[in-house]
C-alpha positions in Angstrom: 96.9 114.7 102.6 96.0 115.1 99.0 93.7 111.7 97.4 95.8 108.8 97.0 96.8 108.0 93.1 94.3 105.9 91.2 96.6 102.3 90.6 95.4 99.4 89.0 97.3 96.2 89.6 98.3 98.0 93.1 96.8 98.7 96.9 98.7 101.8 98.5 98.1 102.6 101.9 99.4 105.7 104.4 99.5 106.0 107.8 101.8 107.7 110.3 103.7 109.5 107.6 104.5 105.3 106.5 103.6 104.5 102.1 102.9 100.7 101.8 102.4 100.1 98.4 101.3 96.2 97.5 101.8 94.6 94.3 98.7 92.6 93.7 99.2 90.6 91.3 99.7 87.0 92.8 98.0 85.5 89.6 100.6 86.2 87.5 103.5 86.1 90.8 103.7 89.8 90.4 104.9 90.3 86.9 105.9 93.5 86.0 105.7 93.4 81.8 102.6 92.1 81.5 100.3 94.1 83.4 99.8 97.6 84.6 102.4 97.6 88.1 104.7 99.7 86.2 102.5 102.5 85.7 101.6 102.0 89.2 105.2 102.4 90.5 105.8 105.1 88.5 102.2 107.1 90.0 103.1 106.1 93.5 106.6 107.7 93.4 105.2 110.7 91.7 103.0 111.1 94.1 105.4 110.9 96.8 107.5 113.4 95.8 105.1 116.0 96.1 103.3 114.5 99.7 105.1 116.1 102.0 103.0 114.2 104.6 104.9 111.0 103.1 108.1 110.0 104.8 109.1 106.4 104.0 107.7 104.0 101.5 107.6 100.2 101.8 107.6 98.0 99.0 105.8 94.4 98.9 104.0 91.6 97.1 101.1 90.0 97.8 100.7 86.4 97.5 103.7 84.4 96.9 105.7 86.2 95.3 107.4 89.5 95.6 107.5 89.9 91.8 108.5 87.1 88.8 110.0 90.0 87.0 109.0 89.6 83.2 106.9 87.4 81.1 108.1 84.5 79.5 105.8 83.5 77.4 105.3 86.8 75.9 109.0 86.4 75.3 108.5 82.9 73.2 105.9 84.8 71.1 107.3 88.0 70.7 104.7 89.8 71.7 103.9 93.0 74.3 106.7 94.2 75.5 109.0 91.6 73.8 107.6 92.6 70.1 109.5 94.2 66.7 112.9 94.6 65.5 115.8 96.2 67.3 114.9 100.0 67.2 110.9 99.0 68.3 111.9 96.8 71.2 114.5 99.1 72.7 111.8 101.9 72.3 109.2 99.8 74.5 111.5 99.4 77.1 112.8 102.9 77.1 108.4 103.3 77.6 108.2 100.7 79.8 110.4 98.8 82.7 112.9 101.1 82.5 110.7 103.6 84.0 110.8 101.8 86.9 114.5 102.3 87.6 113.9 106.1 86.7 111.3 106.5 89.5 113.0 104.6 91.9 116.1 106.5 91.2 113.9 110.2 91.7 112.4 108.7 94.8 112.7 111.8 97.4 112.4 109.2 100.4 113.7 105.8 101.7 112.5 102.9 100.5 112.5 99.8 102.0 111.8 96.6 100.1 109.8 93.8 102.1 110.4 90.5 100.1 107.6 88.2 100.5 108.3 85.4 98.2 110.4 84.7 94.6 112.2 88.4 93.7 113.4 87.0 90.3 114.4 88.8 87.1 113.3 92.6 86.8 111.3 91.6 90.8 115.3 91.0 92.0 115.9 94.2 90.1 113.1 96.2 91.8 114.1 94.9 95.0 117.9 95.7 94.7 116.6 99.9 93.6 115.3 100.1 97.5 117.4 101.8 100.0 117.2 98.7 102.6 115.7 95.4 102.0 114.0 92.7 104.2 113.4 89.0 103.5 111.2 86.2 104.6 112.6 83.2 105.6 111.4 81.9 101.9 112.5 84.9 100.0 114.6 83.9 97.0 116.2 85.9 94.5 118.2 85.7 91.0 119.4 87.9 88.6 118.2 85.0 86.1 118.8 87.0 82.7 121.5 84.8 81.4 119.7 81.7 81.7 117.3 83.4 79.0 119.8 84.8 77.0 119.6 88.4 77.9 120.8 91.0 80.0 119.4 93.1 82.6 117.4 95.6 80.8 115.6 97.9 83.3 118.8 99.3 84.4 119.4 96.3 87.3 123.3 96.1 86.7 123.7 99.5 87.8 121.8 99.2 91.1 123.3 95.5 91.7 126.5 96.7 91.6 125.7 99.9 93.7 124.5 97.5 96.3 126.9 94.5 96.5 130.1 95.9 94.1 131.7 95.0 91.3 132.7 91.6 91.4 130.0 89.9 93.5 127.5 91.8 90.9 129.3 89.9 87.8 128.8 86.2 89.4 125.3 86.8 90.0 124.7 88.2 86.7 126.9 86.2 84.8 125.4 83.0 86.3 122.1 83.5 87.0 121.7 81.4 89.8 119.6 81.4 92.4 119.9 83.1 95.8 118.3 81.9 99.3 117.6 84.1 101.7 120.4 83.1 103.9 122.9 83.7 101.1 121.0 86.6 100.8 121.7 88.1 104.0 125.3 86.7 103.7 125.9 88.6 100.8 124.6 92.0 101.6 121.4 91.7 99.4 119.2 92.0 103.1 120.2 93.4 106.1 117.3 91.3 107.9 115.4 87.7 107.7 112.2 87.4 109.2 109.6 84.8 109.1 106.7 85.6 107.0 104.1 85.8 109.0 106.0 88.8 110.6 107.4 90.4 107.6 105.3 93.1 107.3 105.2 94.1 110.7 109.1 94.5 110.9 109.5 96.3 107.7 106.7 98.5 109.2 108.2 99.2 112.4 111.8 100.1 110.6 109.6 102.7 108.6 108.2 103.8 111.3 111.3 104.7 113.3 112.3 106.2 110.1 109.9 108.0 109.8 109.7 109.7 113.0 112.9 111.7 112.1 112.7 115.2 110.9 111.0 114.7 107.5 112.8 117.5 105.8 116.0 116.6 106.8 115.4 112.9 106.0 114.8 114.0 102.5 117.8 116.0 102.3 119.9 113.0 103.5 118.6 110.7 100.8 119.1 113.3 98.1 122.8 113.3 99.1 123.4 109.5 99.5 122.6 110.0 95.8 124.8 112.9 95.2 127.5 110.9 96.8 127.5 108.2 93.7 128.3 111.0 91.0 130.4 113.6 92.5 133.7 114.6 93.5 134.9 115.1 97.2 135.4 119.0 96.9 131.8 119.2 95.3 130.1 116.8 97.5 131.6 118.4 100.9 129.8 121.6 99.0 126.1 120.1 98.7 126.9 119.0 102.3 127.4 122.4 103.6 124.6 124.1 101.7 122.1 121.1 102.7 123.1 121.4 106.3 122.9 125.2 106.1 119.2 124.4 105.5 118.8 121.9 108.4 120.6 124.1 110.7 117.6 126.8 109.8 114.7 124.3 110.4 111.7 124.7 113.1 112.9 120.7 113.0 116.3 121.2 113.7 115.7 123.3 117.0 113.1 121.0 118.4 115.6 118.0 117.9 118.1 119.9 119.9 115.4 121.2 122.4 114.1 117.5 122.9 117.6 116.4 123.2 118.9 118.7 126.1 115.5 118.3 127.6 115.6 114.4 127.2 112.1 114.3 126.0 110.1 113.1 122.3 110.9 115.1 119.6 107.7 116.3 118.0 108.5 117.3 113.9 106.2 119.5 112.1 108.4 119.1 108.6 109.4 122.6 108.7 
């Protein structure tokens, strides 16, 4: 595996074909606007997509929080990201959270989001771009723009609404209240509460069995869960048949089948 990227406000581990990547900011509850976790989101995804070794990333705070989203005091002062007329402040988030959403959104693999704490704001919004999330028993979360007077603007409507639909997406936003992680799991936003000493080792253990499926194939099958949000039946049933033309002509493929008949492990070589 090539060297792991150089991240600043981040710790990224690999093991067992399994990305962890730790926001580590529990100073500031995991901000993303005020220090350098975007640029390390961005890096980590980038180099993702070209590990091949890498099958499944997990997503996590440290600390308290899973992430506070942005910074509200550079919002009072109008400063950082939050600075200069119209044209200047849609330009720095064009430069800056919004790459976020862009990454997640080119991620090659799943993604599973294991919040630890407060997932408020643009942390919510992170949280809602992962393909399955986790929650600890103290997990909360809030689309809490509204109460600010502003909107999501790292692209979080879009996802929230892929996740829950609709009309469930419009209360949250256009209330801004507070979600528990009961509600949570209610609601769709989680498939999973655990406590917190042990949330880790369960979003782990749901990466690894992830994980241990072909790795070519499982990148195929997030490309087209994509696919399947922008195109038409009679052009999605086409993508389908040319990706599984290329599973069915996988080294992977014919050991799954092998192991199968033989009721034995599987072992993948990603080819």
């Amino acid at each position: 595996m090539t060297d792991l990227p150089k991240l600043i406000d981040s710790k990224l581990e690999v093991s067992d074909r399994v990305a962890m990547l730790v926001l580590d900011r529990d100073d500031v509850r995991n901000e993303l606007t005020g220090t350098a976790l975007i640029d390390d989101i961005v890096r980590t995804v980038d180099w993702i997509n070209g590990a091949a070794a890498v099958s499944v990333l997990v997503i996590t705070g440290a600390g308290k929080a899973f992430s506070a989203g942005g910074n509200v005091k550079d919002m009072r002062e109008r400063r950082g990201s939050f600075a200069g007329d119209v044209f200047e402040v849609q330009e720095r988030y064009r430069r800056g959270i919004q790459r976020i959403a862009l990454a997640m959104h080119r991620l090659e693999v799943p993604v599973i989001s294991a919040v630890n704490g407060a997932a408020i704001g643009a942390g919510f919004d992170l949280a809602t771009m992962c393909d399955v999330l986790i929650a600890a028993e103290g997990a909360v979360f809030g689309s809490t723009f509204i109460n600010l007077g502003i909107i999501p603007g790292d692209g979080g409507a879009w996802f929230l609404q892929d996740l829950l639909g609709p009309q469930r997406a419009a209360e949250l936003i256009f209330t801004g209240r507070l979600v528990r992680a009961e509600e949570a799991l209610r609601l769709g936003i989680v498939i999973e509460i655990a406590a917190a000493s042990e949330l880790q080792s369960r979003a782990l253990q749901l990466a690894a069995n992830i994980a241990g499926k072909p790795p070519q194939a499982l990148r195929l099958a997030k490309r087209l869960l994509k696919a399947a949000r922008r195109l038409d039946l009679p052009d999605f049933l086409d993508l389908c048949a040319a990706f599984q033309g290329m599973c069915h002509n996988t080294q992977d493929h014919v050991e799954a089948v092998e192991a199968f008949l033989e009721k034995r492990p599987a072992q993948f070589q990603g080819r």
